[in-house]
Structures are given as C-alpha cells and as structure tokens.
C-alpha positions as CSV (number, residue, x, y, z in Angstrom):
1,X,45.3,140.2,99.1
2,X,42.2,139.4,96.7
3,X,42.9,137.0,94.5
4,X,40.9,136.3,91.0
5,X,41.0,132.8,89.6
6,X,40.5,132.8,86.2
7,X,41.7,136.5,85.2
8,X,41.4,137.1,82.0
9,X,37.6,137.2,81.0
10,X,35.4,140.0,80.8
11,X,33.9,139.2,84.0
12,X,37.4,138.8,85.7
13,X,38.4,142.1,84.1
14,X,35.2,144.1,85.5
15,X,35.9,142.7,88.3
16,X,39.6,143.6,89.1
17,X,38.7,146.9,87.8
18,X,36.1,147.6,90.2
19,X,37.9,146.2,93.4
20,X,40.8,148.5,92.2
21,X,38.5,151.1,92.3
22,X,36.4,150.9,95.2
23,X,38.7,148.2,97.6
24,X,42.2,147.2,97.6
25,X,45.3,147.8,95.8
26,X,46.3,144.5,96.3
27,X,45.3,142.3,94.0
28,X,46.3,139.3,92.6
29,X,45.2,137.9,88.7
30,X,45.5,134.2,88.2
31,X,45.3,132.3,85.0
32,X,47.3,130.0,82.5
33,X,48.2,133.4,81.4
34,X,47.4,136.1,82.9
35,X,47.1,139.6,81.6
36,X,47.0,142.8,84.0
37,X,43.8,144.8,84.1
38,X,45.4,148.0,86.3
39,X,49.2,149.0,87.0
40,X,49.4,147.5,90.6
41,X,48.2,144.0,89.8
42,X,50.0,140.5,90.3
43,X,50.0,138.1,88.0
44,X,49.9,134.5,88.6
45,X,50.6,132.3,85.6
46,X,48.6,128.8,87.4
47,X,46.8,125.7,85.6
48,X,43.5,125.6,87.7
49,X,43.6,121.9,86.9
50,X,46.9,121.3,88.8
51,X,46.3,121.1,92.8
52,X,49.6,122.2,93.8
53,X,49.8,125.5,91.1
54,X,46.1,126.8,92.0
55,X,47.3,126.2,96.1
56,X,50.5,128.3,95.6
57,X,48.4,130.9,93.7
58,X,45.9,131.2,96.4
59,X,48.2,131.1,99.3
60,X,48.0,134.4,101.8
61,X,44.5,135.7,99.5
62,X,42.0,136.5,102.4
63,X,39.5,136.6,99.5
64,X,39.1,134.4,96.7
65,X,36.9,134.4,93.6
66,X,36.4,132.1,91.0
67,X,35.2,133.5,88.1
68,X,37.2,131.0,85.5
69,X,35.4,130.0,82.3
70,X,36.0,127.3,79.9
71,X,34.8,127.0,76.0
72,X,31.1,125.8,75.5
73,X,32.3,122.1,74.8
74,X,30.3,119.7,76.9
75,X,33.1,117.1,77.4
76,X,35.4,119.8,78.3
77,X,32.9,121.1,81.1
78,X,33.0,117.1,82.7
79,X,36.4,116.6,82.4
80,X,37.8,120.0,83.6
81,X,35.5,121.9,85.8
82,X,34.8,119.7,88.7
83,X,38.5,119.5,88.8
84,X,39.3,123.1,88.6
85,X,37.0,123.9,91.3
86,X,37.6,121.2,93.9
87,X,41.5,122.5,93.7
88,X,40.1,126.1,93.9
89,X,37.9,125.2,97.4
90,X,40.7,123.1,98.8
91,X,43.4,126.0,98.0
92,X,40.8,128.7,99.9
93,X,40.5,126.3,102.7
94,X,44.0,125.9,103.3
95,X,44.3,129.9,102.8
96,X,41.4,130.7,105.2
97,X,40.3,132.7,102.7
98,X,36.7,134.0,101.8
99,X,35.5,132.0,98.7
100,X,33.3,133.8,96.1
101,X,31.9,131.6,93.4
102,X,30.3,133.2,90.3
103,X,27.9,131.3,89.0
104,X,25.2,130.8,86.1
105,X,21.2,129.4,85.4
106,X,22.0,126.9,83.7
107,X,20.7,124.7,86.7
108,X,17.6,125.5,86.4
109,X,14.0,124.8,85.3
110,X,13.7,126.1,81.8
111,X,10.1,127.3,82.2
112,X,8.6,130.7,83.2
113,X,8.5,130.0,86.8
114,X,10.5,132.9,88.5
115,X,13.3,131.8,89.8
116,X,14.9,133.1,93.2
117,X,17.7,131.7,95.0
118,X,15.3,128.8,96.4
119,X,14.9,128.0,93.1
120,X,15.3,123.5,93.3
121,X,17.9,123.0,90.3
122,X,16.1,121.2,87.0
123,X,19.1,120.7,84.8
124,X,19.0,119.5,81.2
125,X,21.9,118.5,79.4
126,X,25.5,117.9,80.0
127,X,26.4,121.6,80.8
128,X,23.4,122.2,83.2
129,X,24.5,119.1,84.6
130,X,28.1,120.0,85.1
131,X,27.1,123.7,86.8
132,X,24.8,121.9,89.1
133,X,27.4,119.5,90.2
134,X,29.9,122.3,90.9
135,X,27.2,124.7,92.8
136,X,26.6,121.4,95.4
137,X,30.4,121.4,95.7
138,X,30.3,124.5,96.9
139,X,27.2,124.8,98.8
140,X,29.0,121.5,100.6
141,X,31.5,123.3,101.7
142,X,29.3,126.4,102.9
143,X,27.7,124.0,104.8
144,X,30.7,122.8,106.4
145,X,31.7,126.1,107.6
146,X,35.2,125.6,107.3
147,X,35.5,129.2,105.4
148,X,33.1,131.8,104.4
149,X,31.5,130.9,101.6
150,X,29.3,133.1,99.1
151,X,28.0,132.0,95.5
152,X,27.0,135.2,93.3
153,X,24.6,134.0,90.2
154,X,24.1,135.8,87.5
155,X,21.6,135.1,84.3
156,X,22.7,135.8,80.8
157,X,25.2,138.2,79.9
158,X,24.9,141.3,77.2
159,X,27.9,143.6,77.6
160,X,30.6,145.3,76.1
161,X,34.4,144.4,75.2
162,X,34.5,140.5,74.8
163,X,31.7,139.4,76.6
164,X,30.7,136.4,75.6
165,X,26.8,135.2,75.4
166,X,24.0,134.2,72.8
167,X,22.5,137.7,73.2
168,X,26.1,139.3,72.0
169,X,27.1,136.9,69.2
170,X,23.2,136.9,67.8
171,X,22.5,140.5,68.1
172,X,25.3,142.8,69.3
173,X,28.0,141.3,67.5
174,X,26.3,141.0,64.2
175,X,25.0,145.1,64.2
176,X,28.9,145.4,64.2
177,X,29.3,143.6,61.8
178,X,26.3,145.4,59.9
179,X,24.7,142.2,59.7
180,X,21.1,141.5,60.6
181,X,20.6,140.4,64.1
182,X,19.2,136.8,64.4
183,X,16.7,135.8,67.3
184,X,16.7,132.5,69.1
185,X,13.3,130.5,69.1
186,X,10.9,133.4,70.3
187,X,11.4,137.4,70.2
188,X,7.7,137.4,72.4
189,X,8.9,136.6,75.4
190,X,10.4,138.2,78.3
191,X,14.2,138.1,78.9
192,X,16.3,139.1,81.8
193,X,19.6,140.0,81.0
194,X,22.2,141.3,83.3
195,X,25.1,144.1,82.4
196,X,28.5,142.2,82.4
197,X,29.7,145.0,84.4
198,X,26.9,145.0,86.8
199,X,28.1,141.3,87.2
200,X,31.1,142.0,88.7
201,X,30.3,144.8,90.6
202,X,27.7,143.0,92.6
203,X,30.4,140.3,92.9
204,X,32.9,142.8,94.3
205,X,30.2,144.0,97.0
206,X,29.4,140.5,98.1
207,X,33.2,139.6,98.1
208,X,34.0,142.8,100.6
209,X,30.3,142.1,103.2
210,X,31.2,139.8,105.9
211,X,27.1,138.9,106.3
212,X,26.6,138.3,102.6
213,X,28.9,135.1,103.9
214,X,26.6,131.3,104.3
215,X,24.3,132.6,101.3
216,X,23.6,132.4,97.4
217,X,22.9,135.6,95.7
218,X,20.9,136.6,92.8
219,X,23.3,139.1,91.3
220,X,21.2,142.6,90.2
221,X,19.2,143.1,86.8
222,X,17.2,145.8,85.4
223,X,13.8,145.4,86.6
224,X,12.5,146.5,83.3
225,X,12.2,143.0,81.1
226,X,12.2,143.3,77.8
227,X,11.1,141.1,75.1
228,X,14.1,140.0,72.2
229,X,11.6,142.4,70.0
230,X,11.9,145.3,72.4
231,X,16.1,144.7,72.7
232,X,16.3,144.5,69.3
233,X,14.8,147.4,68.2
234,X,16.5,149.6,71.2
235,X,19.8,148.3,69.6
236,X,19.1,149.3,66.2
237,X,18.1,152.2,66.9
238,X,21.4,152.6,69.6
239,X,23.5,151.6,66.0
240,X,21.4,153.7,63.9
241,X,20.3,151.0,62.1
242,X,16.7,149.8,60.7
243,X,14.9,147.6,62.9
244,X,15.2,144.5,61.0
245,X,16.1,141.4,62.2
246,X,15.5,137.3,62.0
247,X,13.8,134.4,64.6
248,X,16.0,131.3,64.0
249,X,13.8,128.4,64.6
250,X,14.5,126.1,67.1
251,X,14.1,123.5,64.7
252,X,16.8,124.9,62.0
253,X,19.2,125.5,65.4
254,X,18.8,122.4,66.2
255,X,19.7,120.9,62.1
256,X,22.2,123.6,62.3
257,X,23.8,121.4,65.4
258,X,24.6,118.7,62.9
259,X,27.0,120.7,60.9
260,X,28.4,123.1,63.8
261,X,30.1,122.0,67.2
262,X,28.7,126.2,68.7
263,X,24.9,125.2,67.4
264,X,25.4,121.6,69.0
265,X,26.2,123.0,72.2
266,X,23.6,125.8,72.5
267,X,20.7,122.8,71.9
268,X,20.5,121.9,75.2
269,X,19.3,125.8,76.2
270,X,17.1,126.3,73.7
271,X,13.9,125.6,75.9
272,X,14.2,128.5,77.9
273,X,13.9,130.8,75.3
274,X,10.7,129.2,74.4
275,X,9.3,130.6,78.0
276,X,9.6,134.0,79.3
277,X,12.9,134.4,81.5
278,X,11.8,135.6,85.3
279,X,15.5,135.9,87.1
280,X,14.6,137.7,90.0
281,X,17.4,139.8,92.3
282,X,15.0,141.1,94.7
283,X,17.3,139.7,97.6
284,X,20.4,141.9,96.7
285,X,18.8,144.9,95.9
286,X,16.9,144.9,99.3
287,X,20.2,144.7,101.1
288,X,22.1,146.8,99.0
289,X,19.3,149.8,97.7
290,X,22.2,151.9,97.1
291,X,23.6,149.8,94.0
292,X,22.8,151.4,90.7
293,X,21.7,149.1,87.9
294,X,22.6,149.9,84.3
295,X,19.2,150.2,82.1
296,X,19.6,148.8,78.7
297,X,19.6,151.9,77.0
298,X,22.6,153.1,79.2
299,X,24.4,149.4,77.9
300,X,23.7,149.7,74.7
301,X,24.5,153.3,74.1
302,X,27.9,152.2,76.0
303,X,28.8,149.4,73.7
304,X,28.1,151.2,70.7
305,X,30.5,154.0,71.7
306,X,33.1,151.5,72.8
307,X,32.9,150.1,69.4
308,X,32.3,153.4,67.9
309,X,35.8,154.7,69.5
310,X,37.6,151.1,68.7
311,X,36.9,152.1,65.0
312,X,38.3,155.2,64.6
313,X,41.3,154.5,66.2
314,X,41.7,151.4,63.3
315,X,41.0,153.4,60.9
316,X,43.3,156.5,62.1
C-alpha cells in the first residue's frame, strides 16, 4: 500500500495518477476530504492535525508521501504545519513505512547563487521560516534511521489543471482570462520552473528506488532557463495572443500588500525574483538519464489544449 497525505492537490493528483500508471494498484488518498484520482483508489477522510486520525490513515502503507499543502497565510503555516508533519513522521515510523516529503525553495538564499541540495538554508520571512523548520524535522529523522527517509524538492510550479503558483495566477491564468499577463519585479532574469507533472513523477521514482533512501533530491527541470520575457512571449504566442504584457513593481506589490492578504503574503519572496533563479537537478538526472523532462513549449501547448477542451465542453 502507497499512501498519499494530502490527496487532493494538483501535485497529489499527478502523483496518484502516475503511481497508478507505472507502480501499484494499491493506493491509498488521504485528506479532510478526499477525492479519487483513478477507479481503484482508497479514500481516507483524516485531519492531518489530529495524531490519532493521520496514524490510522497511515497504518500498513509501506510507502508514505506527504505532499499536503495549506493556503499562503503565514499564521496558518506556524500553527498547522509543524503539527501536521510531526503526526505524519510519527504515523510512518510506527508503519515502518518509506517516508517521501515533497518539498519547496522557500529555505533558501534569494540570490543568484545556484543552488544544489548542499545548498545551507537562508530563510526570510515567516513561510521560509516555517519550510525550513519542517525540512530539519525531517532530515532529523533521516538521520535517525528509524525509517527510510527521502525529501524530493521542487522550485516553482507552472502547470496545468489547478496548479497553484505566482507564475500561473500572473501569467497563465490571466491569458485565460484574456487579460494581460503581469510580471513580478524583473522579466530580465533567469527563472527555473518545473512542470507540475514532472513534480510528481520524479516523486513517484524516488518513492519506488530503495538507494534514493538517506538523501534530498533536487526534483528535474528543463535545462533551458528562460527569462519571464522569454515565458511570456512563448505563452502568447501558445494562446495566440499578442505579446503584451506588464512588470509590477516590487514597490507597488509591496503597497498592494496593504490592501490584499495574497499580495501581503507574496512580499516576503519578492527578492528572488530580483536575481536570476539557478535550481539545479543535476543529481537526479545523472541517476535517472532515462526520465524525460517536459520543455516549456510541450507545457504550455498542453495547458492551452486542456483549457482549450474545458471550453468547448462549457460551451456545448
């Protein structure tokens, strides 16, 4: 039994799609209200936050990820995440299952140093704070050995379906919309972004390879950085739209902050995209040379005929 805490996210959803396809049949989706992905899943309705729930939900997994995600609120982060995870590693350890923890940058430097998986963790703000607390929990308890332990990171999202990021909601989201896409701080500077399904497909490998155990892993990202300039205009062009788009200060994000709790939260990140962004995956892709990366034209020319299909069957 694999088991998936925190099921019903678009990295959770990749993710039981792809161990479907290439792994088990039996799998096992928890959340406060989980939702199945294919036919044969379980469904675990479990508050990650209560010891006792997230144990019984976890009990005879011999894998284990935790892919759970909470709403960019900064107090919410401190108050719930620690907890959820702690119950999450103690649940696994009384399993003896194989813990998988998916995991973000937001721990790091925000400068244009490249960062590897012996990156030292830099955090600013409360978030960055709260994600390096939770990556010494469990890099703790790899060192303790008690279990296998493996933590997956992955730098910022683009995707399709739901997937939620700054890169989505200021560029993808709005060409939907037919609005203009906005920039954050600098379109000059280099950006690695990583394939939501990509995400979870490296996750699934590391899950399901015994000697991937003991280690953190940069997950795998097109080698090909591009600037916000560059994305832009290959996603205009994907939507057949003119290349015309905004760079939103970080002063007027920052007044914006004042007025709007999703501005407020996003301060604390803008530095980074005042540097270039050098994630590098190098580690993964020598182990695994047979894993495919999606380029960004693949992505984008997948997300527009996801949304593409999604509209004609409303307007059918």
């Amino acid at each position: 039994m694999q088991t998936i805490l925190g099921a019903n996210g678009q990295i959770a959803q990749e993710l039981a799609r792809e161990l479907k396809h290439s792994y088990t049949d039996d799998l096992r989706l928890v959340s406060r209200r989980p939702r199945k992905v294919n036919d044969s899943d379980v469904t675990v309705a479990a508050n990650l936050l209560d010891a006792e729930q997230t144990l019984d939900a976890v009990k005879g997994s011999c894998i284990v990820y935790f892919v759970a995600g909470l709403p960019a609120d900064s107090a919410l982060w401190e108050q719930q995440f620690p907890t959820m995870l702690k119950n999450a590693l103690d649940a696994a350890r009384t399993a003896q299952a194989r813990f998988v923890y998916f995991d973000n940058t937001y721990m790091y430097p925000q400068n244009d140093n490249p960062q590897t998986e012996e990156t030292r963790f830099a955090p600013r703000g409360r978030k960055g704070k709260v994600r390096e607390l939770m990556t010494n929990m469990v890099l703790e308890e790899m060192r303790r050995e008690a279990i296998p332990v493996i933590i997956g990171r992955a730098p910022e999202f683009y995707g399709p379906g739901k997937t939620q990021s700054f890169t989505n909601a200021f560029i993808i989201d709005r060409l939907k919309a037919d609005k203009r896409p906005r920039v954050p701080v600098r379109d000059d500077k280099l950006r690695t972004l990583i394939w939501t399904p990509d995400a979870s497909r490296a996750l699934a490998v590391l899950g399901n390879t015994a000697d991937a155990c003991g280690q953190s892993w940069h997950l795998p990202c097109c080698d090909d950085r591009l600037t916000y300039r560059q994305f832009v205009s290959l996603a205009c062009d994907e939507f057949g739209k003119d290349v015309e788009y905004s760079v939103v200060s970080k002063l007027a994000l920052t007044f914006a902050g004042l007025f709007s709790q999703g501005a407020r939260e996003m301060r604390e990140l803008l530095p980074r995209y005042e540097h270039d962004n050098l994630f590098e995956s190098a580690k993964f892709k020598h182990r695994f040379p047979d894993f495919s990366v999606t380029t960004y034209c693949e992505g984008l020319e997948e997300i527009r005929q996801e949304w593409s299909s999604r509209q004609k069957k409303a307007n059918a």
